[in-house]
Residue frames as qw, qx, qy, qz and C-alpha x, y, z in Angstrom:
[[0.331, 0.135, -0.259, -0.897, 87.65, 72.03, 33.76],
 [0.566, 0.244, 0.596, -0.515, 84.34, 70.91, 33.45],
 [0.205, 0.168, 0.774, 0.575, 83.44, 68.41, 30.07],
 [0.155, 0.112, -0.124, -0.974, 81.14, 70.18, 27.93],
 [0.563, -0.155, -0.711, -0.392, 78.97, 67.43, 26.88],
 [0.265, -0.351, -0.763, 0.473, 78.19, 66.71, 31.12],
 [0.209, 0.112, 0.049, -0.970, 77.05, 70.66, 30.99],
 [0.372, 0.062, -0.314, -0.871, 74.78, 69.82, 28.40],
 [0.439, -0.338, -0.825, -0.107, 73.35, 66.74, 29.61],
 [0.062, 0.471, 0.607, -0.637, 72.73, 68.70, 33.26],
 [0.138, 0.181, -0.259, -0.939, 70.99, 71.59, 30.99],
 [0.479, -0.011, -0.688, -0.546, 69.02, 68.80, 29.29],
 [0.177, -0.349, -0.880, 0.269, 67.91, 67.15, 32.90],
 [0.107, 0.374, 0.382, -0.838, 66.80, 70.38, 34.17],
 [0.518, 0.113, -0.098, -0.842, 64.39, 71.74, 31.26],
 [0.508, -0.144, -0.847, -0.057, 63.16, 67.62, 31.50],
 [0.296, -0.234, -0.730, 0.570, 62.41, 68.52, 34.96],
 [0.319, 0.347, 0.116, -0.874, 60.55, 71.94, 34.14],
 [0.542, -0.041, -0.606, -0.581, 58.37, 69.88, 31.53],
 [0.326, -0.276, -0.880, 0.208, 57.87, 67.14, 33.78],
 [0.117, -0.107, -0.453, 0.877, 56.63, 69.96, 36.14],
 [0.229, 0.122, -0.056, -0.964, 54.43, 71.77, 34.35],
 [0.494, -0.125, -0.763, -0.399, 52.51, 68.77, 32.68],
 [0.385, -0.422, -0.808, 0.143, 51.69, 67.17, 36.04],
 [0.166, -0.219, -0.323, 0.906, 50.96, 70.72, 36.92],
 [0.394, 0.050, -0.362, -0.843, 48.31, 70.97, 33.71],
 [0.465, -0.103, -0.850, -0.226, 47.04, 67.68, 34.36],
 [0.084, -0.404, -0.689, 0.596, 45.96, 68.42, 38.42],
 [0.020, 0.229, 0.164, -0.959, 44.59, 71.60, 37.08],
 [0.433, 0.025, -0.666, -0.607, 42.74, 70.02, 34.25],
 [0.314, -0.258, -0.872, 0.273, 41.48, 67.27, 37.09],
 [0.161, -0.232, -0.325, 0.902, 40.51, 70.04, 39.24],
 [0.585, 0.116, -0.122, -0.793, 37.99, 72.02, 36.65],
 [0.459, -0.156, -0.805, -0.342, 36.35, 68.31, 36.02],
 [0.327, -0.345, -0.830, 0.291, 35.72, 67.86, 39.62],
 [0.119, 0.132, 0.131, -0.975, 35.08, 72.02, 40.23],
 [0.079, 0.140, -0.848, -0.504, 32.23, 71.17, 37.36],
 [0.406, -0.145, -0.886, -0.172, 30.90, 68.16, 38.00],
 [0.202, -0.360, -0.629, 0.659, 30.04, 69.35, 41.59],
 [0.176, 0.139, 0.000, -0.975, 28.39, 72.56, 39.95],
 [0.484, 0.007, -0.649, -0.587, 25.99, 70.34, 37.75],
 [0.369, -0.207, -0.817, 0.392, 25.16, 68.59, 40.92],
 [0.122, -0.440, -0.527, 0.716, 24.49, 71.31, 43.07],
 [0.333, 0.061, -0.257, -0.905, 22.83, 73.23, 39.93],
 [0.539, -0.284, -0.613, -0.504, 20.01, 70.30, 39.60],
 [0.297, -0.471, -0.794, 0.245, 19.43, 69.99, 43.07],
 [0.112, 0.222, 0.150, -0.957, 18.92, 73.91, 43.15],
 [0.366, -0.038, -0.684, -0.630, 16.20, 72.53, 40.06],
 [0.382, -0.195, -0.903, -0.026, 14.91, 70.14, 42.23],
 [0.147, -0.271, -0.347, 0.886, 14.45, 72.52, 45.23],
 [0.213, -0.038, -0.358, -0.908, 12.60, 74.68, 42.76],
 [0.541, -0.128, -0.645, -0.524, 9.96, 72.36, 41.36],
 [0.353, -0.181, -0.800, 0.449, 9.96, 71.20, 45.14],
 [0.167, 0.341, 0.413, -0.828, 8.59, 74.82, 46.72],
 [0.306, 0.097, -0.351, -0.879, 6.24, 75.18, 43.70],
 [0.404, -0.221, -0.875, -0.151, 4.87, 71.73, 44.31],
 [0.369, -0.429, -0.714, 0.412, 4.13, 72.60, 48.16],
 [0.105, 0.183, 0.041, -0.977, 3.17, 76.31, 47.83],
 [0.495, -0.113, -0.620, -0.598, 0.49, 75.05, 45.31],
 [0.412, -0.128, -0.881, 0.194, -0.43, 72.60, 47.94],
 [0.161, -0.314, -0.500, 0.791, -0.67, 74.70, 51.03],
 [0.012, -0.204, 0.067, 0.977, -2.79, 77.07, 48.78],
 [0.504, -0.215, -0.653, -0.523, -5.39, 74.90, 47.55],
 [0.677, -0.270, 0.425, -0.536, -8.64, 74.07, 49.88],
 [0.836, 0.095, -0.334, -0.426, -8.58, 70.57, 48.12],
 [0.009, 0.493, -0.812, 0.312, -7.30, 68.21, 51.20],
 [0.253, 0.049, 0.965, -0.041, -10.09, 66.94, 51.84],
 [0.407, -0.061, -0.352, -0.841, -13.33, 66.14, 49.81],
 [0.257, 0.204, 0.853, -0.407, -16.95, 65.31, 50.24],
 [0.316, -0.127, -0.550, -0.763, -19.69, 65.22, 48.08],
 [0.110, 0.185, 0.830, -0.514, -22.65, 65.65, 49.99],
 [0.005, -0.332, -0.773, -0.541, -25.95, 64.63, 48.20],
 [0.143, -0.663, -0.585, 0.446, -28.46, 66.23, 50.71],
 [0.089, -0.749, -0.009, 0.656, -26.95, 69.48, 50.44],
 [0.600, 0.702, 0.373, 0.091, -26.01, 69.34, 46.64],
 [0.162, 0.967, -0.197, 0.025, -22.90, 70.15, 46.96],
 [0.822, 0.218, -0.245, 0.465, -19.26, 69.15, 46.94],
 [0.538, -0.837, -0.042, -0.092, -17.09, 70.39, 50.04],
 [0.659, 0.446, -0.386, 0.467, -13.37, 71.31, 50.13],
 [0.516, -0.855, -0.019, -0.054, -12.07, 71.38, 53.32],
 [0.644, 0.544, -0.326, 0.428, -8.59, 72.55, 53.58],
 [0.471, -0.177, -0.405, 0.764, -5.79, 73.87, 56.38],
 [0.096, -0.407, -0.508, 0.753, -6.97, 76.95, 56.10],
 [0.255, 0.221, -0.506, -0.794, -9.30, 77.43, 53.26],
 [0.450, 0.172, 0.866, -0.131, -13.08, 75.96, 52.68],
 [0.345, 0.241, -0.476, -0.773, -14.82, 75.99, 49.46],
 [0.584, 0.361, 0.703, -0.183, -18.00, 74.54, 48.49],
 [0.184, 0.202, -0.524, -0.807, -19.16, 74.21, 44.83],
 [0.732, 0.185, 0.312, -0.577, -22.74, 73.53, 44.04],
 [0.222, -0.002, 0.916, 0.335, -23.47, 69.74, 42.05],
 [0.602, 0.397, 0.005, -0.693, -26.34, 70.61, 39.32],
 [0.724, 0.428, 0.531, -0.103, -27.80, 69.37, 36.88],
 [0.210, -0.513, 0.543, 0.630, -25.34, 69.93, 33.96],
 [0.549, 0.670, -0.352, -0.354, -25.18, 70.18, 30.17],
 [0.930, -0.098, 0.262, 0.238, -23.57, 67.64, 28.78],
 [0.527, 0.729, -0.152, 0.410, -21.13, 70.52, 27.32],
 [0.124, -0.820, 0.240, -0.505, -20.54, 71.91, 30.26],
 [0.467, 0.406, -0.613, 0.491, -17.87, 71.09, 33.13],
 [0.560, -0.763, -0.287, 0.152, -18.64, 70.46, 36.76],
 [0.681, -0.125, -0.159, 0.704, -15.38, 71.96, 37.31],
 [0.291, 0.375, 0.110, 0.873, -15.96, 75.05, 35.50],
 [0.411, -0.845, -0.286, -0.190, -18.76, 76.20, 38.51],
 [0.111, -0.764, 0.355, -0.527, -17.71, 78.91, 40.91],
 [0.586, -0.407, -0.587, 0.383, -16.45, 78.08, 44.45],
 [0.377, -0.805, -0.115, -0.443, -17.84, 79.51, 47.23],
 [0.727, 0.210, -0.427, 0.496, -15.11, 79.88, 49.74],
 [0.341, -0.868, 0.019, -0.360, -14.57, 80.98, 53.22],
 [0.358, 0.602, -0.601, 0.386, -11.57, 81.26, 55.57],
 [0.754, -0.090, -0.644, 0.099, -11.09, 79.44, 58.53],
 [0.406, -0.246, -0.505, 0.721, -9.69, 82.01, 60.55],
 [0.153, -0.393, -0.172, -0.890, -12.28, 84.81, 59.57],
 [0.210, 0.139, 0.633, -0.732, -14.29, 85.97, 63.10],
 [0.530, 0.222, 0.235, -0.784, -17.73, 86.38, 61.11],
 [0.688, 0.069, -0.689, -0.218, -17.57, 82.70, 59.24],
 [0.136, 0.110, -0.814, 0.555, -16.09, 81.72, 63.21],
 [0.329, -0.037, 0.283, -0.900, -19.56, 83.24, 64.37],
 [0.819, 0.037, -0.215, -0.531, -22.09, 81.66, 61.88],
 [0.570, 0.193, -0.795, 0.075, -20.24, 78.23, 62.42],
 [0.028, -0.065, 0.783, -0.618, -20.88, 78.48, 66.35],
 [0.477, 0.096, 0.209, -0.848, -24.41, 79.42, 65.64],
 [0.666, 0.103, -0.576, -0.463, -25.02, 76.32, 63.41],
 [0.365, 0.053, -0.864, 0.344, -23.36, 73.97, 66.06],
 [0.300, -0.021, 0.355, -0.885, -25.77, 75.68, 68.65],
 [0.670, 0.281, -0.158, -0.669, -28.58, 74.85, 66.50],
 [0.183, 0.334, -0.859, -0.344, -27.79, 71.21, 65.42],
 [0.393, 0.306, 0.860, -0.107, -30.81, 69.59, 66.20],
 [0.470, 0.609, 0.540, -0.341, -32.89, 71.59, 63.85],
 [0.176, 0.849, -0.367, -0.338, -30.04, 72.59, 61.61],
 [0.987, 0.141, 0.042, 0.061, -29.08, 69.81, 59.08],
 [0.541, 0.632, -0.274, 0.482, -25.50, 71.89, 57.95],
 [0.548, -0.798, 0.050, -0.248, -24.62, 71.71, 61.62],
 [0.969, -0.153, 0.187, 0.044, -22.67, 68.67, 61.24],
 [0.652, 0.423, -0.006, 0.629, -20.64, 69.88, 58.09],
 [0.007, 0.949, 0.004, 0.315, -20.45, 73.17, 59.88],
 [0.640, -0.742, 0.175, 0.096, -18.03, 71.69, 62.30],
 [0.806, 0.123, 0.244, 0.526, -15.30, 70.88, 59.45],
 [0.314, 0.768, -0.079, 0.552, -14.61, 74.62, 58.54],
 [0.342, -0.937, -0.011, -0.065, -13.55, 75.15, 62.15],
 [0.246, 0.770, -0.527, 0.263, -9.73, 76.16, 62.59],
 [0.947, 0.001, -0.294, 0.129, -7.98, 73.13, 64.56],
 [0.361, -0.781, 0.430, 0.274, -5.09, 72.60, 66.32],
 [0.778, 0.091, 0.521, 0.340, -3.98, 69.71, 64.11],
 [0.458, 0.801, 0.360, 0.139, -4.74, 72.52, 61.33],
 [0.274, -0.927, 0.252, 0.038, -2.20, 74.95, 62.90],
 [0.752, -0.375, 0.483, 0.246, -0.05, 72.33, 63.52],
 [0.675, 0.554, 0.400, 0.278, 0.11, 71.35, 59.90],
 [0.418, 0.830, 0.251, 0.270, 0.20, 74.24, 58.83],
 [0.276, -0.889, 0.325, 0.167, 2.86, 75.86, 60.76],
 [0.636, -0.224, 0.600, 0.430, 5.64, 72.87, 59.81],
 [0.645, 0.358, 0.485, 0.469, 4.65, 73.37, 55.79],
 [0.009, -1.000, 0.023, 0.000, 4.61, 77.58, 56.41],
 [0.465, -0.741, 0.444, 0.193, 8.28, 76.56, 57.95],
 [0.684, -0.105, 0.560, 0.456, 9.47, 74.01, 55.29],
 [0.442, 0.851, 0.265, 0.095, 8.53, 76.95, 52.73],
 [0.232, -0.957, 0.152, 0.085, 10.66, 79.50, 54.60],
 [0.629, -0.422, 0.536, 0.372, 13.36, 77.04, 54.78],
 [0.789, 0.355, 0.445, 0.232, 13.43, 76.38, 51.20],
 [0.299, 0.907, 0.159, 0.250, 13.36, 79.99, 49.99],
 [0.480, -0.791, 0.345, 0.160, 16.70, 80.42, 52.40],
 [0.831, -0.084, 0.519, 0.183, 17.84, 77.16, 51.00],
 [0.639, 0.670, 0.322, 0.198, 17.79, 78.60, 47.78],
 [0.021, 0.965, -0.262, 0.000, 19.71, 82.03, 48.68],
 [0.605, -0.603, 0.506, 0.116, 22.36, 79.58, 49.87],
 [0.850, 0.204, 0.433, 0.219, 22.42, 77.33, 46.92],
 [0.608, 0.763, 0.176, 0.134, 23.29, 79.67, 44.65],
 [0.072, -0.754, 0.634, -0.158, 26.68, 81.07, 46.70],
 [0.916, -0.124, 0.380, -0.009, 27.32, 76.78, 47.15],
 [0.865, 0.441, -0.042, 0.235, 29.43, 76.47, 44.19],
 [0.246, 0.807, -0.301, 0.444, 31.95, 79.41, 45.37],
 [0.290, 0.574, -0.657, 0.394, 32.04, 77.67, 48.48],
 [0.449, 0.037, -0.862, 0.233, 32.49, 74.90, 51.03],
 [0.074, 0.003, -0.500, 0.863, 30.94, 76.70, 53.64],
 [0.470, 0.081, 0.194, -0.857, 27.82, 77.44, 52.13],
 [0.460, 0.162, -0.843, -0.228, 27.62, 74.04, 50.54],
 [0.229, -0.183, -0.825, 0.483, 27.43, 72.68, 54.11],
 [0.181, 0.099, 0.340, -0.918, 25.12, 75.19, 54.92],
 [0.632, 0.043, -0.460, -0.622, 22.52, 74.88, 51.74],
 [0.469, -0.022, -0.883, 0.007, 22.59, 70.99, 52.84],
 [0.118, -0.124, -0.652, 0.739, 22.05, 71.54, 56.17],
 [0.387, 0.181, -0.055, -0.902, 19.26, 74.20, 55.21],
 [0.430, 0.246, -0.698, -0.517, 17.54, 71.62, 52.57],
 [0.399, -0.015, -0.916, 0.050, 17.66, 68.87, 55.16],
 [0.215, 0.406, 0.530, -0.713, 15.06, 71.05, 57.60],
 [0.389, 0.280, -0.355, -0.803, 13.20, 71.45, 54.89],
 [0.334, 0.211, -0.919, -0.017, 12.69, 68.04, 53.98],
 [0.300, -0.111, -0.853, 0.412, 12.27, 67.06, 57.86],
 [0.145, 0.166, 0.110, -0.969, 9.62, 70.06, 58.15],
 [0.552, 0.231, -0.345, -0.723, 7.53, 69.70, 55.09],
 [0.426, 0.012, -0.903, -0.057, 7.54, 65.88, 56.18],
 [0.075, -0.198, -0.876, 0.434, 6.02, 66.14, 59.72],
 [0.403, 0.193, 0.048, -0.893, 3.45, 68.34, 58.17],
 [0.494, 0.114, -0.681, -0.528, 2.50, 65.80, 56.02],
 [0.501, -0.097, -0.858, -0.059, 2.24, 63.24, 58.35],
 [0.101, 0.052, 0.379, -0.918, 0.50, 65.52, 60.91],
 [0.450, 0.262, -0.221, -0.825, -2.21, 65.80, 58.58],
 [0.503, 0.087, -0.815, -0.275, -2.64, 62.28, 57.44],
 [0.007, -0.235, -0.781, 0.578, -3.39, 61.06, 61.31],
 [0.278, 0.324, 0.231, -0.874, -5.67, 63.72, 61.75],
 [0.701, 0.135, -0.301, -0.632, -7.96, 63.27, 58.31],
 [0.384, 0.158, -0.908, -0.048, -7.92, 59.69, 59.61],
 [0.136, 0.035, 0.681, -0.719, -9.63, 59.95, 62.64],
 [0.041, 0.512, 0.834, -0.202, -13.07, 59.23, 63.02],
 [0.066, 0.772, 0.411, -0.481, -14.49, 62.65, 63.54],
 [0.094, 0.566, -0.448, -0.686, -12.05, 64.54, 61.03],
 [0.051, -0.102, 0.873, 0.474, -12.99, 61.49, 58.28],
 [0.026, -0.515, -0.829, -0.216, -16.87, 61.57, 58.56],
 [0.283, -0.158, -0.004, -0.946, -19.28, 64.41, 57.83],
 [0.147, 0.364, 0.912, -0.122, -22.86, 63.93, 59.34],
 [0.312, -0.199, -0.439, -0.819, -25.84, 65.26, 57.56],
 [0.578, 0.006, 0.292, -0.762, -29.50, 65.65, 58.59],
 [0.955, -0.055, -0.064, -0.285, -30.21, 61.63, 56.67],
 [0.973, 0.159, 0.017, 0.168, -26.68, 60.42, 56.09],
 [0.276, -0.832, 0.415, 0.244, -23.34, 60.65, 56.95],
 [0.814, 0.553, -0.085, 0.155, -20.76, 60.66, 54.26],
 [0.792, -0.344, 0.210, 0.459, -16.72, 59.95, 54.12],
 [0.074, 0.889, -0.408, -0.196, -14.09, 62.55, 53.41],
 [0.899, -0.143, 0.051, 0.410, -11.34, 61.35, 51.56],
 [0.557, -0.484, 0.169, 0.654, -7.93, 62.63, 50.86],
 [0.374, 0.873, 0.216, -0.226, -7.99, 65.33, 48.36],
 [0.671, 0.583, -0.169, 0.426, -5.21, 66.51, 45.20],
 [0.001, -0.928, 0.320, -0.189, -3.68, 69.46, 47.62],
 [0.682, -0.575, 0.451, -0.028, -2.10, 66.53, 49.99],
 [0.873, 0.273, 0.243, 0.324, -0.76, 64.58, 47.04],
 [0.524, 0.763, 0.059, 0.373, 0.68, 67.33, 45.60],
 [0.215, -0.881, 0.350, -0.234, 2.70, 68.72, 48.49],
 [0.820, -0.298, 0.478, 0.103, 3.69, 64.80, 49.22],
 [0.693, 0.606, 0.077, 0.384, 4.98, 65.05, 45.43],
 [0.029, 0.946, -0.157, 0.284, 6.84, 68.50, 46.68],
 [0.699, -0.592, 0.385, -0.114, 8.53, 66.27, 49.88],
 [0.935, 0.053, 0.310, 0.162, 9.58, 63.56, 48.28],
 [0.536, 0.764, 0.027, 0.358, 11.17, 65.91, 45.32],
 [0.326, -0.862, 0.319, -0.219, 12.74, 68.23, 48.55],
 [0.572, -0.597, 0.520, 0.216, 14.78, 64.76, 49.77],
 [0.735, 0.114, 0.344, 0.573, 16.56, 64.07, 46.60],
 [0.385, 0.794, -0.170, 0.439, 17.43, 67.41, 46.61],
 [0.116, -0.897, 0.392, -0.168, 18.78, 67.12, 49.51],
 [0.813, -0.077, 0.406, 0.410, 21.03, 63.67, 48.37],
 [0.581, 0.623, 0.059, 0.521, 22.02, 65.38, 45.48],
 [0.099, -0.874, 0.303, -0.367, 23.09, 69.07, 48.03],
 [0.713, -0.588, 0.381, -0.037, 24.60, 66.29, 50.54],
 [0.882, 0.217, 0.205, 0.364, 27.00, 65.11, 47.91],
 [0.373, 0.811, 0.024, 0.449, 28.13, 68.03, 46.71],
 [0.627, -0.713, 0.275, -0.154, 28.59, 69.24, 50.25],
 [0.799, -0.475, 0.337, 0.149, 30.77, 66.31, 51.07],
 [0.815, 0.259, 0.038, 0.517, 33.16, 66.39, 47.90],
 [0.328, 0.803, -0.177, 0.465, 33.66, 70.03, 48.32],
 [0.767, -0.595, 0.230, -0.073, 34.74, 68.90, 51.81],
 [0.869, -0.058, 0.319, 0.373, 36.81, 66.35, 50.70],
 [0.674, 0.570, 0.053, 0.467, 38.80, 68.65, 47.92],
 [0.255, -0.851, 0.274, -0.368, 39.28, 71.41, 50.81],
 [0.785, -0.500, 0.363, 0.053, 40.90, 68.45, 52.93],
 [0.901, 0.241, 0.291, 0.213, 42.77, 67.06, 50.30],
 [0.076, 0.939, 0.178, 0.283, 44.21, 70.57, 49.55],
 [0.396, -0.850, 0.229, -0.261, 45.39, 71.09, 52.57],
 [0.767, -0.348, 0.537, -0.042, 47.07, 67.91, 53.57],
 [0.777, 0.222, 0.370, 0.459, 48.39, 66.64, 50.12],
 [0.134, 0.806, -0.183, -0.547, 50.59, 69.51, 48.71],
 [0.738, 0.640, -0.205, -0.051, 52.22, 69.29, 44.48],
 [0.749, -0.343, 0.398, 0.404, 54.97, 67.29, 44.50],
 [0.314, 0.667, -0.560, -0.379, 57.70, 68.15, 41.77],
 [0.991, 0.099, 0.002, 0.089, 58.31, 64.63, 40.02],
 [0.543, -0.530, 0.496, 0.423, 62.30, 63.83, 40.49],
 [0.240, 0.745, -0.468, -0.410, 64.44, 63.86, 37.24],
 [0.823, 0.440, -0.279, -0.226, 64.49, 61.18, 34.85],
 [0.872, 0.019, -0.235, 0.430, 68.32, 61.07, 35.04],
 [0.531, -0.799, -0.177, 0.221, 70.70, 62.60, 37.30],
 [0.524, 0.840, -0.061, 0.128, 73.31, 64.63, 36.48],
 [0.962, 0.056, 0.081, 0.255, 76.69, 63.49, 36.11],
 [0.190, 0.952, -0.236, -0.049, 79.73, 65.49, 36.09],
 [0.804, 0.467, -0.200, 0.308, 83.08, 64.89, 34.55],
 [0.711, -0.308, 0.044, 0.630, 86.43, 64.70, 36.41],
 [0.282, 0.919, -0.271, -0.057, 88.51, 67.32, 36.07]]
């Protein structure tokens, strides 16, 4: 026969063993939601960042203010943008009143009947003083150029975004969003620096007038999209972390299964 008091000591290993179990079973799970989390809060502020990123460079792209000139001849102040020019007249002002708050007068780069008068000034440029500025409203390649990469690092973003928000539920799109984030980024960057050459140049940096020829500089819109870039790659350090832990918990998953923890003490049985 079997001693009663051995019974009760196996009895007592085992439900030791189911405790032992369960704890290191609450404690992975408990681990688990910290890291599940922590990764969300990640991938939620770079979705933040992302935001405040396209708003920065949409704004950009939309303003004529890339470059300015303030030409005194003409009495006027001259936005030339990507694809957007705007003049605003420079009066004599109140001292209430705002230069800012005058109208702009604004025409499109790619419109045929601005395209038209512009040829006709250039034609004209000996006897035509606005001949000179007349050649800054014309449509570039560089202008294209530009503009295509920060048209594309828009697109990307607004993808980037569809993705971010399915990122938390999973690895897959994690990788993706990153991935997504990091054209962005690499996009919205060679625009910039497309642009920057270009308004450097000689011809693209001086306007000539009918006495004097005046210097473009770099206007808010280009700051403000380089604000948008800069914002774009730390979201995508913050989406490339995330990315790589939810990697790492999917591997880790796989390849490390729950051990049970062994039994305290072993159980002993009595002679019969």
């Amino acid at each position: 026969m079997i001693n009663i008091s051995s019974s009760n000591t196996v009895s007592t290993n085992v439900s030791r063993t189911k405790l032992n179990k369960y704890c290191f079973s609450d404690a992975t799970t408990m681990s688990e939601r910290k890291t599940t989390s922590a990764q969300t809060i990640v991938i939620i502020s770079s979705l933040i960042l992302l935001i405040v990123a396209l708003g920065l460079q949409a704004g950009g792209v939309m303003s004529p203010s890339w470059q300015v000139v303030d030409i005194r001849e003409f009495r006027a102040t001259h936005h030339h943008g990507l694809w957007l020019d705007c003049t605003r007249p420079q009066l004599h002002l109140v001292k209430t009143q705002n230069k800012d708050d005058l109208p702009l007068h604004c025409t499109y780069k790619f419109d045929i009947s601005a395209t038209q008068i512009i040829d006709e000034n250039i034609e004209d440029i000996d006897q035509n003083s606005a001949a000179g500025e007349s050649e800054h409203h014309q449509f570039f390649g560089w202008h294209k150029f530009t503009l295509g990469f920060m048209l594309c690092a828009i697109i990307l973003a607004a993808l980037s975004l569809l993705c971010g928000i399915c990122a938390p539920c999973s690895s897959g799109f994690a990788v993706l969003y990153a991935i997504l984030v990091a054209f962005t980024a690499f996009t919205s960057t060679c625009g910039d620096a497309i642009f920057f050459f270009a308004a450097h140049r000689v011809d693209s940096r001086f306007v000539q007038g009918l006495v004097g020829t005046y210097e473009q500089v770099i206007g808010m819109a280009f700051y403000l999209h380089v604000a948008g870039t800069v914002i774009s790659c730390l979201a995508l350090i913050m989406a490339a972390i995330s990315a790589y832990s939810l990697l790492q918990n999917n591997e880790s998953e796989r390849h490390l299964p729950m051990r049970e923890m062994a039994p305290l003490h072993e159980p002993r049985f009595a002679r019969v």
